[in-house]
C-alpha positions as CSV (number, residue, x, y, z in Angstrom):
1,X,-12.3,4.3,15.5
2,X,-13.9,3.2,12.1
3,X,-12.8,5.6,10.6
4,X,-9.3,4.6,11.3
5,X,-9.7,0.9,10.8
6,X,-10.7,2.3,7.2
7,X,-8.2,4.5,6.6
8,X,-5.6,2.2,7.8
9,X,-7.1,-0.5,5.8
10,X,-6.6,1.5,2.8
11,X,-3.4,2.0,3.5
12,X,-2.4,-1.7,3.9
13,X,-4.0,-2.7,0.5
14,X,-1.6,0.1,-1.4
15,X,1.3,-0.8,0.8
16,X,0.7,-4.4,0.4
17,X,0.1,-4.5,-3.0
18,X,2.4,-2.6,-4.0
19,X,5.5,-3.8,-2.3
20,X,8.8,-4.0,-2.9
21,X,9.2,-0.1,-2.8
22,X,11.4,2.5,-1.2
23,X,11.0,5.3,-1.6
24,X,13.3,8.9,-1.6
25,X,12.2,12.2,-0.9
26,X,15.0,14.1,-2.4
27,X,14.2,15.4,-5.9
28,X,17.2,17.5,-7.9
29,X,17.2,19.1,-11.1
30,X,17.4,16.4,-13.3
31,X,16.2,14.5,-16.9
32,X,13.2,13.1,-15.8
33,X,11.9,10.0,-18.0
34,X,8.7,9.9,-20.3
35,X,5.6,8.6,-19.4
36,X,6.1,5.6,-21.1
37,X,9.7,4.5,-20.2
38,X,8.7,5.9,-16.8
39,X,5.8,2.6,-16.9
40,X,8.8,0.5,-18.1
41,X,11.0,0.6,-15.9
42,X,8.8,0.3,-12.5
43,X,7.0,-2.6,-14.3
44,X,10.9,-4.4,-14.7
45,X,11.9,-3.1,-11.2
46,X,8.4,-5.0,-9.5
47,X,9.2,-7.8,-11.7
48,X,12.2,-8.8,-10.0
49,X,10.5,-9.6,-6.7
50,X,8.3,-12.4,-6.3
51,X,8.1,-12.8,-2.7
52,X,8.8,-10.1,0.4
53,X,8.2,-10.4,4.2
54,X,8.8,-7.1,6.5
55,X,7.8,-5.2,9.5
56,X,6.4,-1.7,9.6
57,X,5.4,1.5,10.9
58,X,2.8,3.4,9.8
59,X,2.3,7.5,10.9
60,X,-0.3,9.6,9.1
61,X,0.1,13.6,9.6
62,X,-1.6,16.8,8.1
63,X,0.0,17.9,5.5
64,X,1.4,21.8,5.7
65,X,-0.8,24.1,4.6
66,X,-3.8,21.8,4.7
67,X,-7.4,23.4,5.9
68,X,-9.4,19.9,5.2
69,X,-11.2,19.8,8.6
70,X,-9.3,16.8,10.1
71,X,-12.7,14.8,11.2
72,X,-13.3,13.4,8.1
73,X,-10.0,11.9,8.2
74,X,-8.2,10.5,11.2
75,X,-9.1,12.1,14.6
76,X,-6.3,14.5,16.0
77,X,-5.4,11.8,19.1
78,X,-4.3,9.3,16.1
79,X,-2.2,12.0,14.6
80,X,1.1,11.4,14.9
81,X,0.6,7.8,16.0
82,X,2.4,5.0,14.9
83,X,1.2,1.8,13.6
84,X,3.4,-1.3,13.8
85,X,3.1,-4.7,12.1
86,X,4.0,-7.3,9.8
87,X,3.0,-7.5,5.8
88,X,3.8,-10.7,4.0
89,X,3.5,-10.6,0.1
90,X,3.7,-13.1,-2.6
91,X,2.7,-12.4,-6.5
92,X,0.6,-12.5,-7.9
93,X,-1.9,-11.2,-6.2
94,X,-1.1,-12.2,-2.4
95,X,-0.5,-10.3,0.7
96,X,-0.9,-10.5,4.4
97,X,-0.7,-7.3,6.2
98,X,-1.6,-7.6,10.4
99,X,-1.1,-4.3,12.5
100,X,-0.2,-5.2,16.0
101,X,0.1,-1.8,17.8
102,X,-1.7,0.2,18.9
103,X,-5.3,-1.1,17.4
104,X,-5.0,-5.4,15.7
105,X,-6.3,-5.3,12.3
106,X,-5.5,-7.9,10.2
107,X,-6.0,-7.9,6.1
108,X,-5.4,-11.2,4.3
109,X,-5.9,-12.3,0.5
110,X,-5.0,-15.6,-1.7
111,X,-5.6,-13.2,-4.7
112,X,-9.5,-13.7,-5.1
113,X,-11.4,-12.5,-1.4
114,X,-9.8,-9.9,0.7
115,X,-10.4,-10.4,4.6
116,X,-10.5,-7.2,6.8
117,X,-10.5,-8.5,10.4
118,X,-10.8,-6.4,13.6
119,X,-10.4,-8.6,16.4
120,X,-11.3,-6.0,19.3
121,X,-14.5,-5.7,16.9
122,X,-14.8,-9.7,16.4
123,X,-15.9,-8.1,13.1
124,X,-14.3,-9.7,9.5
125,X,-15.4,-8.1,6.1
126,X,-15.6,-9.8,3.1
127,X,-14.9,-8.0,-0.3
128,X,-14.1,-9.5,-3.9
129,X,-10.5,-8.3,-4.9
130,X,-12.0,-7.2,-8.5
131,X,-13.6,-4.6,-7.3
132,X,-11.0,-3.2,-5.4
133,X,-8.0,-3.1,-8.0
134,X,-9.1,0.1,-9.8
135,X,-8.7,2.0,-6.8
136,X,-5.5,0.6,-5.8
137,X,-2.4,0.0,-6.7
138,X,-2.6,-3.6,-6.9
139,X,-3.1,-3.4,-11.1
140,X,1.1,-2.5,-10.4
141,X,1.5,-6.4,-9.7
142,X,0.0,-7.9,-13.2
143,X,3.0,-6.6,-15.4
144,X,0.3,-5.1,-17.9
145,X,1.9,-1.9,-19.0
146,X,-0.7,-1.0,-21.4
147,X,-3.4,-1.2,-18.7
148,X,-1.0,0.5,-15.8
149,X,-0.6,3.6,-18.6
150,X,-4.3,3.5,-18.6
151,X,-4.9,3.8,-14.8
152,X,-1.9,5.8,-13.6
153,X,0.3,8.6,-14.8
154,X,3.9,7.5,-13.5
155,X,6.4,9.8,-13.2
156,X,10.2,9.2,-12.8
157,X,11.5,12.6,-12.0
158,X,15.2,10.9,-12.3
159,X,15.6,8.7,-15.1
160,X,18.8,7.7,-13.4
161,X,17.2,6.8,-9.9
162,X,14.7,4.4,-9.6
163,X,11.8,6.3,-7.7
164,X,8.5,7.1,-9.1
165,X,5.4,9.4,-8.4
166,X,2.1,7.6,-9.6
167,X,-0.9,9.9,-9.8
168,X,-4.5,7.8,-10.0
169,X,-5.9,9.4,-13.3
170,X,-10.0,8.6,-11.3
171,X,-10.5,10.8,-8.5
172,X,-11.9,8.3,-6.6
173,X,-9.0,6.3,-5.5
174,X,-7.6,6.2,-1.9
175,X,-4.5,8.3,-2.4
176,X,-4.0,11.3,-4.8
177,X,0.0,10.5,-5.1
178,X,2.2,7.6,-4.1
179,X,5.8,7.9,-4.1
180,X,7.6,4.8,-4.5
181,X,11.2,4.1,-5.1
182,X,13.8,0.8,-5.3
183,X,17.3,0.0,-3.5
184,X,20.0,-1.9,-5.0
185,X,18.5,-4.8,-3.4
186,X,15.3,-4.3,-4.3
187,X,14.2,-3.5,-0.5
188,X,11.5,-1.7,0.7
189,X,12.3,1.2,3.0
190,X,9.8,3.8,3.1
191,X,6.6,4.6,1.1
192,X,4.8,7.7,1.2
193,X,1.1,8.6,0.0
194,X,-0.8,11.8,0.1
195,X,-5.0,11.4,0.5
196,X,-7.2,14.0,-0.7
197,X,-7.8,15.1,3.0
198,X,-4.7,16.7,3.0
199,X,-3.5,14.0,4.7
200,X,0.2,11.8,4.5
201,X,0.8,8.6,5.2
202,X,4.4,7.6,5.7
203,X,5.4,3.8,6.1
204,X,8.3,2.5,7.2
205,X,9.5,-1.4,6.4
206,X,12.4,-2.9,8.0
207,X,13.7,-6.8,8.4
208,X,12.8,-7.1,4.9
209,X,13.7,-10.3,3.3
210,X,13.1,-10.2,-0.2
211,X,11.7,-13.3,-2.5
212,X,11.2,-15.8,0.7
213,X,9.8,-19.4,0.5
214,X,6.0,-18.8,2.4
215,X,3.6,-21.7,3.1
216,X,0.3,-20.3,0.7
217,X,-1.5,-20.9,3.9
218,X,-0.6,-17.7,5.1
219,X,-2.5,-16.1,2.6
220,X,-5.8,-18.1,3.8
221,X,-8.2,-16.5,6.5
222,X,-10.7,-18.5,8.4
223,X,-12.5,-16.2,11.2
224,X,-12.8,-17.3,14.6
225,X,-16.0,-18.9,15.9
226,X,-18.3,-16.5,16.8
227,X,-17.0,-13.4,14.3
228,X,-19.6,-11.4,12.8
229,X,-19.0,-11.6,8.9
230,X,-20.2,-8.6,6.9
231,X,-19.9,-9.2,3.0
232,X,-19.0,-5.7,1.0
């Protein structure tokens, strides 16, 4: 079960962060962009949003061909699974993301601490967002192109559809690919990441409602009396 609170943590933050995204699976023969234009264009497409609220559903399968003995990943009964919750997101920076089914796991940040809570656990970690950017996707949200060129290679195998493959240039990150991909609307619809445990991660969004007004005290966590706080 820790292991799946931590893999589904991981999850959440590149979800979370990363959002608005949808994302398509269909790849023709096509001009793809460069590198550089490829940066360009997801940077403007993020830029558009500033707020998002949507529910989702989260399954993680093995992907074909895979031999990566699957307990060091999820366990075979979560195969398969799925996940459902809310994520909440403002920029820059914020992001709410509570699973409600099967296992509650909430993750909450107002840009500065990130809060993992387990509720079945009465367990909350405490980690500084710095040190989690470089192995996320949340460097997307700050605009930077310069530093996004330096942490990612972006792909846009279409340079007339807006979807993109980003491949971490560390090793150490928590996926090896991330498709993403934008509507007209600018709607997430379905995000897809690949781990190195030849695992894949499919998330699902739906009652999206892009750019929303949010109270910012969604984005504050206070753990219930009597949760054990462990500081990461």
């Amino acid at each position: 079960m820790n292991m799946l609170r931590k893999t589904m943590s991981a999850v959440a933050m590149s979800a979370a962060m990363l959002a608005p995204v949808v994302v398509s699976t269909n790849v023709f023969a096509a001009t793809a962009a460069s590198e550089q234009q490829a940066t360009t264009n997801l940077v403007k497409q993020l830029n558009g949003v500033s707020s998002l609220t949507a529910n989702f559903e989260q399954t993680t399968k093995v992907t074909a061909g895979s031999k990566t003995p699957q307990k060091k990943g999820l366990s075979a009964q979560h195969m398969n699974q799925t996940f459902k919750g809310v994520m909440k997101v403002a920029r820059p920076g914020k992001f709410y993301w509570e699973t409600t089914t099967p296992a509650k796991q909430t993750i909450v940040t107002s840009g500065k601490l990130v809060w993992i809570y387990d509720p079945d656990l009465q367990q909350a970690i405490r980690q500084n967002l710095d040190e989690q950017v470089a192995n996320t996707p949340a460097l997307l949200l700050s605009g930077n192109t310069s530093e996004i060129m330096k942490t990612y290679r972006i792909t846009q195998p279409n340079k007339d559809k807006t979807y993109y493959t980003l491949y971490p240039k560390q090793s150490d990150g928590a996926f090896q690919s991330l498709t993403i991909s934008f509507g007209a609307n600018k709607a997430p619809s379905l995000m897809i990441l690949e781990d190195s445990l030849g695992q894949t991660t499919y998330v699902r969004f739906n009652n999206v409602k892009v750019n929303p007004t949010m109270p910012a005290s969604i984005f504050n966590f206070t753990p219930p009396k009597g949760t054990d706080i462990i500081d990461q």
